[in-house]
N, C-alpha and C positions, 0 to 999 in steps of 0.2 A: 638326533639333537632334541632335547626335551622341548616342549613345549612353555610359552610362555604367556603368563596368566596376569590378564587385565580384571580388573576388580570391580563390580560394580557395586551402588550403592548397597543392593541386600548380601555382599559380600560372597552374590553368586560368582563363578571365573567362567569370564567368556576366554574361550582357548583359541589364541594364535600360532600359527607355527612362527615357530623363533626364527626360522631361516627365509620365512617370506618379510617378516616385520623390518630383518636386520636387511636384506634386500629394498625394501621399499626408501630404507631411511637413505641407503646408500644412492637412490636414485634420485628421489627429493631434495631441490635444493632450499624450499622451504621450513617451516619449523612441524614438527610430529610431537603433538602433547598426549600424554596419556596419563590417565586419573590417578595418578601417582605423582604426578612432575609438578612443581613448581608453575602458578598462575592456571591451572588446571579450572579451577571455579571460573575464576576472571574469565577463562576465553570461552568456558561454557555456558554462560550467562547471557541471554538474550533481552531486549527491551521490554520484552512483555514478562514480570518478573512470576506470575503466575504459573510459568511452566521452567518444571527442574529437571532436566533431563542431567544424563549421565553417558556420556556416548564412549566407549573401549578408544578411539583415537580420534583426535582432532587434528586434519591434514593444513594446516596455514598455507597455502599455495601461493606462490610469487611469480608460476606463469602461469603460460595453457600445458605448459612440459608436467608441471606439478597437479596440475588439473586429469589431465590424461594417464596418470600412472596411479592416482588416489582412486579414477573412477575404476581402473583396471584391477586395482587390490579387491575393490568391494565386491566387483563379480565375482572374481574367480576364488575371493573367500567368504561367499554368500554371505556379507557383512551389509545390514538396513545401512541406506546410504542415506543422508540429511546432507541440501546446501546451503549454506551459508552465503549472503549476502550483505546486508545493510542489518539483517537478525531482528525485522521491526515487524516481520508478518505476525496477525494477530494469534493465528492459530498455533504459533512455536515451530514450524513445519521445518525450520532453520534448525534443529539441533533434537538428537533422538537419543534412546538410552539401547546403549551396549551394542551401539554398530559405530560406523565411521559417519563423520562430518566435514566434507571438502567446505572447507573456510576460504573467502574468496576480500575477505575484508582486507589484506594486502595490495590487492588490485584495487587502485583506485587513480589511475592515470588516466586525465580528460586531456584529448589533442582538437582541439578546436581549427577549421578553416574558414576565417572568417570569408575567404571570398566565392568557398561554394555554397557556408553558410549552414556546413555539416560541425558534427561532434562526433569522436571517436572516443567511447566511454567505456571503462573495464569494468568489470562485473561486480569488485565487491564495494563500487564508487556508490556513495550517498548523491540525492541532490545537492543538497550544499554546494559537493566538490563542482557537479556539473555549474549549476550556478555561478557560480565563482569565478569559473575560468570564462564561461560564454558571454557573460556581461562585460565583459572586459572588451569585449568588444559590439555592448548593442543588442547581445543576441539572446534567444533564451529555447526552452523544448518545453511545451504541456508535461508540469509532473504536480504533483499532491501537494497540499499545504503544509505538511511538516517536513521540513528540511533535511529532519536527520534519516528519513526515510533513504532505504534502499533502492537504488534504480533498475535490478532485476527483478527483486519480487514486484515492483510496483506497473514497472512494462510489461511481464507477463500477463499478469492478471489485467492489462488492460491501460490502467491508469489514468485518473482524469484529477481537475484542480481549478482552479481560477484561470487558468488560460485554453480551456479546454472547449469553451464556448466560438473562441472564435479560430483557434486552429486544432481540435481533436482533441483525439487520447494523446497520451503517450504512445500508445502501439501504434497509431496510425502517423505517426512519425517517424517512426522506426523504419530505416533505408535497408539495413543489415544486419546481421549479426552472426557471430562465432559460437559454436557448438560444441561443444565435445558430447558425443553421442554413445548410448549404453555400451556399445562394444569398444568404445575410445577411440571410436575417428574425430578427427575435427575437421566440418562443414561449415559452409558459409551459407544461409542461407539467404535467400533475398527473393526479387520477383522474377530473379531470371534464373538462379542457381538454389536447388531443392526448394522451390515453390510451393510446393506443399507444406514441409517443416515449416516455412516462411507463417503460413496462414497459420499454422498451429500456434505458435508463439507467441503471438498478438492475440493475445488472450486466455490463452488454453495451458496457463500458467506451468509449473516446473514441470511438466511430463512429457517433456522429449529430449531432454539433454541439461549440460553444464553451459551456460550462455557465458563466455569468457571475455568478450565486447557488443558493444553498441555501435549502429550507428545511427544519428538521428538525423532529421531535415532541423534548422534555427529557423529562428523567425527573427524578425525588428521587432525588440521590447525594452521600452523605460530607456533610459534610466531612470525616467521617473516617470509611476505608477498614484494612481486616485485609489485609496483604499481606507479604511478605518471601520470603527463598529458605532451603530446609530444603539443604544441601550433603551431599553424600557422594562417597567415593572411590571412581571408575572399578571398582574388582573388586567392589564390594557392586552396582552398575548394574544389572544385569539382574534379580537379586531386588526390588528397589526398586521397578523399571518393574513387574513383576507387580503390585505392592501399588499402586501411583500409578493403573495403567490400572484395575484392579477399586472400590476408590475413586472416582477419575472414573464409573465407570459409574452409582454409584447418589448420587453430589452433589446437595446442592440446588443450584435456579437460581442462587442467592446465590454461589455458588462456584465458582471457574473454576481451575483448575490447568495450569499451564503446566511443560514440563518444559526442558531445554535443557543438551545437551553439551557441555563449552569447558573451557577452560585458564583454571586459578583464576587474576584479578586480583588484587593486593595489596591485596583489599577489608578493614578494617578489622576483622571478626570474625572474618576467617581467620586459623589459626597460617599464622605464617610460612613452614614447613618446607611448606607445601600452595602456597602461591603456584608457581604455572608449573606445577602438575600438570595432569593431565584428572582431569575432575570430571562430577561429576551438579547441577544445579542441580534443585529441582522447589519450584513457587513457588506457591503458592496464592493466590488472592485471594477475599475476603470482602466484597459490599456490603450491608450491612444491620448489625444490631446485633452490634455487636462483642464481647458476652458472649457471644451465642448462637453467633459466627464461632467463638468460641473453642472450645466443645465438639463443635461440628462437625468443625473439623481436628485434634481431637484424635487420631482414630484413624490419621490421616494423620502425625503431629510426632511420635507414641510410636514408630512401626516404626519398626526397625533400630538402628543404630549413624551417626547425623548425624554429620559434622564440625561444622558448625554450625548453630543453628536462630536466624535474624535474622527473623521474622516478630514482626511489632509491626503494631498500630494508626499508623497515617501519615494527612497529610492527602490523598485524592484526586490533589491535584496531583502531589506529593511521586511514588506510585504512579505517574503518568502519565509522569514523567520520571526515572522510575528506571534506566532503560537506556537514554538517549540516547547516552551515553559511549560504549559498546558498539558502538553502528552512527552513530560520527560522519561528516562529510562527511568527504572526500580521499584513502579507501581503494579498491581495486579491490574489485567487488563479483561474486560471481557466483552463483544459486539457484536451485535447482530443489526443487519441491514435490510429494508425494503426498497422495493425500485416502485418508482408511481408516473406515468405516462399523466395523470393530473392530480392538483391535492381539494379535496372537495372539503365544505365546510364542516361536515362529521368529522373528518380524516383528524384536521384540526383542532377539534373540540377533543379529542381522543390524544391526540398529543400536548398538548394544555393542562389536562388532566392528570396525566401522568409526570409533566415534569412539577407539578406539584411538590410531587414524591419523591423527586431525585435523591437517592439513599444515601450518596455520600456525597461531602462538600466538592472532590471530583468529578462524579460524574457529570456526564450530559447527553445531552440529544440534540444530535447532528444533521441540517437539512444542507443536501448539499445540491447546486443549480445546475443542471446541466443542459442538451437540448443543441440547437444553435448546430455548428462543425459536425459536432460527436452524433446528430443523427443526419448527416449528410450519405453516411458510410452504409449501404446495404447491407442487412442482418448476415449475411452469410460473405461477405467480402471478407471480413477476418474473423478469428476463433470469439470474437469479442460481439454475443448479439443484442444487446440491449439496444439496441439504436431509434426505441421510441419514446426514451426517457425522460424525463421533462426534470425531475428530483430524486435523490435518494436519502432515504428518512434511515440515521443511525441511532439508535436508542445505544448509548456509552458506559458501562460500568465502570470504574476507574477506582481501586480502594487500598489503602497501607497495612492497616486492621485486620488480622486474618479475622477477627469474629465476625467481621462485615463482610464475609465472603458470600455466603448463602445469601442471606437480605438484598445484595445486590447484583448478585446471578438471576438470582427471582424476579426481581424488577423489571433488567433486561429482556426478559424472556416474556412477562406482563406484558408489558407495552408492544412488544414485535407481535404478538399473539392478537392484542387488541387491535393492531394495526393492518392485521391480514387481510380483512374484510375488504379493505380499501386500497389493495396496491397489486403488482399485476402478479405477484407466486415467483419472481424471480428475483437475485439479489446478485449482488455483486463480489466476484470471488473472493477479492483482497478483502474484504469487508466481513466474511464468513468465519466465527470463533471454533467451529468443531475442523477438525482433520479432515473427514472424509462424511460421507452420510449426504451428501448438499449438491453432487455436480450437475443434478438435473438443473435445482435452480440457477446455477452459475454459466452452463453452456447452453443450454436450452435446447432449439433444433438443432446446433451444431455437432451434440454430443456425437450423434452415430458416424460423423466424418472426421473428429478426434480420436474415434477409437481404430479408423483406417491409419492416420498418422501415429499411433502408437505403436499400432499391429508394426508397419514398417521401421520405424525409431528407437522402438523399448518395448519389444515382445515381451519380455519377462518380467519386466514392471521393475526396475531397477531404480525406476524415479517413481516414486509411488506415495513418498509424502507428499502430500499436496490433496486439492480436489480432484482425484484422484480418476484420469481415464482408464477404463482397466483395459487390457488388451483381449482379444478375442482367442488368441493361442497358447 
């Protein structure tokens, strides 16, 4: 039987045997797109519009069944395998050109017990979805500020956010989870069952299998949450940051402050005459009683001279999709991250300077607060070792413009360069724009006992987009 030829963009043919393809499709109860069919673009398209890839088949998976037999094609027809999830990692690590892509964006079923206070979360679920369902009853899991975010890329690599100060990562919520592993078993991993894979997970992002659920520990959160942005103008910035980072230092858990450089939007509580400057954003949030949030930031909302102070009582959700606008899909995206155990007045004076320059109306630079829970956790307790982190400084390129592509790759790269001097050489994986090249600074001392869980999990590197463990065999 001939052979059956997938097309890629340079019109090279990657060669399937027609009788494994016509077999797979027979087995998948999900949908099989190939760069021929109808919506082909659409489902190949990731958030980060910067990266175009062309992958020979997109597996749509509607279970762990569909999961198991897409990862099973790719071995046995040495086909680069990309997973799909949420499709919002920065580096595109979701989708390749002229291999297969298990697409998990189907799964997105949250089963909630509100009385053990667990979530039972499938793989290709956004927060949102999680969101959604667990406030419904009260509850919520440390995940990121952007909602449309994915909750595998974002648990693997660790994941932290406004609620991370006072109960962790995301990983370190993480009770369990389903695997589908290089050879197509599906394990449970946890702290009693493959303990090792368990530790890998939690941090040591896609390179030990297909994650087909979650399961997380909830907490009591909101429904109503203390949060908003305190604004001021670019030349008060660097006195500001003094007070915000001394602040930060001595916060209760309850309090997370987020700071963020950008070009005022035509938000509502801004004067007018501020729209399209650079600005300071520094945003506090509060979970717990919202009297008590209120005296606490006080010493925070009195400094200085604010353009304006929009911090209110919100619901939780409200909080969680406050900046989706911000970082919607179809922009080019490109970032690069430092981790800082402290932010010193040069550090400052060096980030100041540079959002100056913010190249496009876009961009920004990103201080995100952490500390508090997330260094409760022993560096080598899970794959995730940053645990002396106090902040992590993102310099953001964000642009529509391809001529503004260079100008503000360069910038990026500026600023994280000038920023080296001052931060500890490690960065945080979700946070890392290149593919591979970075895992030192991602795993740190953990690397050489990720490359044991590899060694066991994915000797032949079957999961190999990502920051990348390589195996030893």
């Amino acid at each position: 039987m001939p052979d059956l030829q997938v097309r890629t963009r340079t019109d090279q043919a990657d060669l399937l045997p027609e009788r494994a393809l016509f077999e797979l499709e027979g087995k998948v109860r999900g949908e099989i797109i190939r760069s021929r069919d109808d919506g082909y673009d659409e489902v190949r398209s990731v958030w980060n519009a910067m990266i175009d890839k062309r992958p020979a088949l997109i597996v749509r998976c509607s279970g762990v069944a569909d999961v198991i037999e897409a990862v099973d094609f790719a071995r046995e027809n040495d086909l680069l395998l990309a997973v799909r999830g949420g499709g919002h990692n920065i580096a595109g690590v979701a989708v390749c050109d002229g291999g297969l892509v298990i697409d998990l964006s189907p799964m997105r079923g949250v089963h909630v017990d509100p009385k053990a206070r667990t979530a039972r979360v499938q793989g290709g679920a956004t927060f949102a979805d999680v969101d959604h369902e667990t406030q419904a009853f009260g509850l919520a899991v440390p995940n990121g500020v952007v909602s449309t975010t994915g909750v595998g890329g974002l648990t693997l690599g660790g994941g932290f956010g406004r609620l991370s100060r006072k109960h962790g990562l995301t990983a370190d919520n993480l009770l369990s989870a389903d695997v589908v592993t290089a050879d197509g078993d599906l394990v449970t991993a946890s702290a009693s069952e493959h303990p090792d894979h368990f530790w890998g997970i939690r941090g040591g992002g896609g390179n030990f299998g297909v994650v087909t659920s979650f399961e997380f520990q909830l907490h009591e959160v909101g429904p109503e949450v203390l949060f908003g942005p305190i604004v001021y103008r670019l030349d008060d910035a660097a006195e500001v940051l003094r007070n915000y980072r001394d602040f930060a230092a001595h916060a209760p858990r309850e309090c997370s402050v987020w700071a963020d450089f950008l070009t005022a939007p035509p938000l509502p509580f801004l004067p007018e005459e501020v729209h399209g400057t650079k600005v300071l954003f520094v945003a506090p949030f509060y979970v717990g009683d919202v009297q008590e949030g209120e005296e606490v930031l006080r010493p925070l909302r009195e400094h200085g001279a604010p353009i304006a102070d929009a911090v209110a009582p919100m619901p939780y959700l409200a909080a969680q999709g406050a900046v989706d606008g911000l970082y919607a899909p179809g922009a080019h995206n490109y970032w690069k991250s430092h981790n800082f155990t402290e932010v010193s007045d040069r550090a400052i004076d060096v980030m100041v300077e540079h959002a100056t320059r913010l190249p496009t109306p876009q961009s920004d630079m990103l201080i995100s607060h952490l500390g508090g829970a997330v260094n409760d956790v022993a560096p080598d307790e899970t794959a995730y070792p940053h645990r002396d982190i106090a902040f992590v400084v993102s310099p953001g390129g964000r642009w529509e413009d391809a001529a503004q592509h260079d100008a503000t790759i360069a910038w990026v790269r500026e600023c994280f360069d000038a920023l080296t001097a001052h931060a500890t050489g490690s960065s945080y994986a979700n946070f890392i724009a290149e593919r591979t090249g970075r895992e030192r600074e991602a795993f740190g001392s953990n690397y050489d006992r990720l490359v044991e869980v590899k060694d066991r999990y994915d000797p032949t590197n079957l999961f190999r987009l990502n920051q990348n463990v390589t195996p030893t065999v």
